[in-house]
Structures are given as structure tokens and as C-alpha cells.
C-alpha positions in Angstrom: -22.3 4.3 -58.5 -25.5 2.7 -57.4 -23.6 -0.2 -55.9 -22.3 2.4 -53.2 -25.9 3.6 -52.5 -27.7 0.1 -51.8 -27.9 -0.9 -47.9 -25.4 -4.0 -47.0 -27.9 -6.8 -46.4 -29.3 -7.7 -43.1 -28.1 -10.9 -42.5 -25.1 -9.7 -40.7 -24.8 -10.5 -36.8 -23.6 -7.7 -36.1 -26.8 -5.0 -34.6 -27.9 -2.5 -36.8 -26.4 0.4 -34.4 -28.2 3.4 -36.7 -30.8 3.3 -34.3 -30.3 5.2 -31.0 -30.7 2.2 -28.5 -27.7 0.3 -29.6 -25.7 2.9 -30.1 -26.7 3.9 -26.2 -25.6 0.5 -25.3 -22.2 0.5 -27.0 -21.2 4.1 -25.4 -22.4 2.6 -21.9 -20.5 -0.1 -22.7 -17.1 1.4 -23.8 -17.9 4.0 -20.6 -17.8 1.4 -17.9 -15.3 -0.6 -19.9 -12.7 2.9 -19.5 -14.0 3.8 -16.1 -12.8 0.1 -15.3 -9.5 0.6 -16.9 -8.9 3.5 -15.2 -9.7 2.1 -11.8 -7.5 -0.5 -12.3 -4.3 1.7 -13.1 -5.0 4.1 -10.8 -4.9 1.8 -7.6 -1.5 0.2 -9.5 0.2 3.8 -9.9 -0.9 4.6 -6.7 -2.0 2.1 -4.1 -3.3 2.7 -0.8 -1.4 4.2 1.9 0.3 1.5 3.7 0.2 -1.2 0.9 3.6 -3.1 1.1 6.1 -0.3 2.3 6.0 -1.2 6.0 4.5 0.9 8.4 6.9 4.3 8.0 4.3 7.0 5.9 4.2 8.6 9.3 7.8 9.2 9.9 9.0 9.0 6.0 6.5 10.3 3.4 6.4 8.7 0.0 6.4 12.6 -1.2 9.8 13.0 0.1 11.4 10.8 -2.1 10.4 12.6 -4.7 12.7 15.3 -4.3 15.4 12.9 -4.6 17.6 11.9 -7.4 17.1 8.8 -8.2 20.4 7.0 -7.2 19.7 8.2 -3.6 16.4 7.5 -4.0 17.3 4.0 -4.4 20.1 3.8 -2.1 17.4 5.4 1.2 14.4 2.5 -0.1 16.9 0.1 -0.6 17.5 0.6 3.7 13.6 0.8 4.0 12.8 -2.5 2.0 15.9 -4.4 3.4 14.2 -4.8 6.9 11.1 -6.4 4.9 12.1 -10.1 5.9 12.7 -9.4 9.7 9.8 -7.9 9.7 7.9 -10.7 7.6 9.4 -13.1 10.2 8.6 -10.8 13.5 5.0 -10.4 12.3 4.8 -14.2 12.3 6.3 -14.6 15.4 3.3 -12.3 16.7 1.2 -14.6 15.2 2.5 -17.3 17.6 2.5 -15.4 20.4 -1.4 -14.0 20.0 -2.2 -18.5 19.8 0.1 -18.9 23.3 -2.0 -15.6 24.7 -5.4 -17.6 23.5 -3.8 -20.5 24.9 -3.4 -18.4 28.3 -6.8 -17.1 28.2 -8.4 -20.4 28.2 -6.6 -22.1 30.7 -8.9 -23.4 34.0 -5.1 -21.9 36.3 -5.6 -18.5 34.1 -1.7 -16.8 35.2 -2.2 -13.0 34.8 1.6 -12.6 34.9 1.8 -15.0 32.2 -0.1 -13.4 30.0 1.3 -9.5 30.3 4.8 -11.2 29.9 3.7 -12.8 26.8 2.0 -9.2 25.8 5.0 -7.3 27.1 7.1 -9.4 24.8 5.4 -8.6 21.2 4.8 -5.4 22.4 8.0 -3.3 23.9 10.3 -6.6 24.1 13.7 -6.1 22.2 12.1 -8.8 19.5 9.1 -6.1 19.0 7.9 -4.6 15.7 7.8 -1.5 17.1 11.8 -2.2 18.6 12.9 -3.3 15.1 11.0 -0.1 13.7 12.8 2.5 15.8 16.4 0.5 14.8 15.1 0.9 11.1 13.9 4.5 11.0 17.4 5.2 13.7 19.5 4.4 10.8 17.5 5.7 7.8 17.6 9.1 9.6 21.1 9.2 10.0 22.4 8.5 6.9 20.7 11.4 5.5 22.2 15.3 4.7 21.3 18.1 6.3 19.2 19.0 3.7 17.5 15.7 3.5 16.6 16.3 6.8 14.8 19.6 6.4 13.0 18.1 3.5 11.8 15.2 5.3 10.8 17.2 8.2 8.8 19.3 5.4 7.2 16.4 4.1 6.4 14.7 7.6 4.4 18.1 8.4 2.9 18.5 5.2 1.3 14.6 5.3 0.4 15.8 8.9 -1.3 19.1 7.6 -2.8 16.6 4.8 -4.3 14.3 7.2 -5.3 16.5 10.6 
């Protein structure tokens, strides 16, 4: 019975935690460790507002779809997420059209028409984001029920509510 009584020896590298510093240090250390964690699955489950889902949270709430079973669920996002790559390849489109606009503000024979026609182009031309947006949220809009449509309309003014 004795043997259970006797200290283990000291020459373990382990710290002695029975005193109150060390065992200060290991709670702050598992605390931050978990408040890490927990930062880290929180922005996973759920990321910031307009984090790769396009630009509709203003006309199609992520709340909505909640409501939604989840074949039709799919079947709506499915419409959403298929106009990703247009948009990929409009955005970079944009890209080449804000160089040519740099291109146009540098020039010595600065051409003011040029330059709004190259603005008017990534902005309201029939090759615009916002064009392709309308086209996308058109058709989302009318392939939903009735009640889909009050719902969303719900949704749209509660995120409006949420945010004003």
C-alpha cells in the first residue's frame, strides 16, 4: 500500500501542474485552442454574406431555402450556381475592359466618347453582369409556385428588416 502513497519521481518532462501557474497556463491554453476551433467552424458553417453564391442575397435570401425540401432546394441552387461560369468569364472580361479604360485615360488624344462607350459596355451593355443577373434572377423567379413566391417575398423583407 505504501507503493501507492510515494510521489512518482521528478525526472519526468512533463511540468509538475499541482501548482496553480501551470495549471493556469494549460486552461489558457486549451481556451484559446477551443475559441480557435470554434472560429474556424463557425466561418465554415456559415461564411460571410456574399462568399461564393454570386451576388443574389438581395433578391434571394439564403433563409428562403430553408423552407424548402430539399430536392427543390437543389433543383432552384442548381439554376443559381449554373450561371457561375458566365459569370466567372464576364467578371474577367471586366477585367479587360477596366486595362482598355486605363489605356484610354492615359492616352496624349484622351476620346471622352471612347471611354463612356467602353463604360457603357460593362456596365448596362447586353454582355453586362448586371444584364446576365436580371436573365438569371428572370428565370429563377419564374419557375417558382405561388407559394414560393410569397415565401421569398417574406424572406426578401425580412433580410431587409434585418439589415435597415
Amino acid at each position: 500500500m505504501s507503493a501507492f502513497n510515494e510521489k512518482m519521481p521528478s525526472s519526468s518532462w512533463l511540468p509538475d501542474t499541482s501548482h496553480g501557474f501551470w495549471r493556469f497556463c494549460l486552461l489558457a491554453s486549451l481556451l484559446v485552442n477551443l475559441g480557435v476551433a470554434g472560429l474556424v467552424i463557425g466561418h465554415v458553417w456559415h461564411p460571410k454574406e456574399g462568399s461564393g453564391q454570386g451576388n443574389y442575397q438581395q433578391f434571394v435570401p439564403g433563409r428562403f431555402f430553408a423552407g424548402l425540401e430539399a430536392s427543390r432546394r437543389r433543383e432552384l441552387g442548381d439554376m443559381l450556381r449554373g450561371a457561375r461560369p458566365e459569370f466567372d468569364a464576364l467578371r474577367l472580361k471586366n477585367a479587360e475592359i477596366a486595362g482598355q479604360v486605363a489605356d484610354e485615360l492615359q492616352k496624349p488624344d484622351y476620346d471622352a466618347a471612347r471611354l463612356a462607350a467602353l463604360i457603357d459596355g460593362f456596365t448596362t451593355g447586353p454582355d453586362s453582369i448586371a444584364v446576365k443577373g436580371a436573365s438569371v434572377l428572370k428565370n429563377f423567379y419564374g419557375k417558382l409556385t405561388p407559394d414560393e413566391r410569397v415565401n421569398l417575398a417574406k424572406a426578401i423583407r425580412n433580410r431587409l428588416a434585418r439589415k435597415g
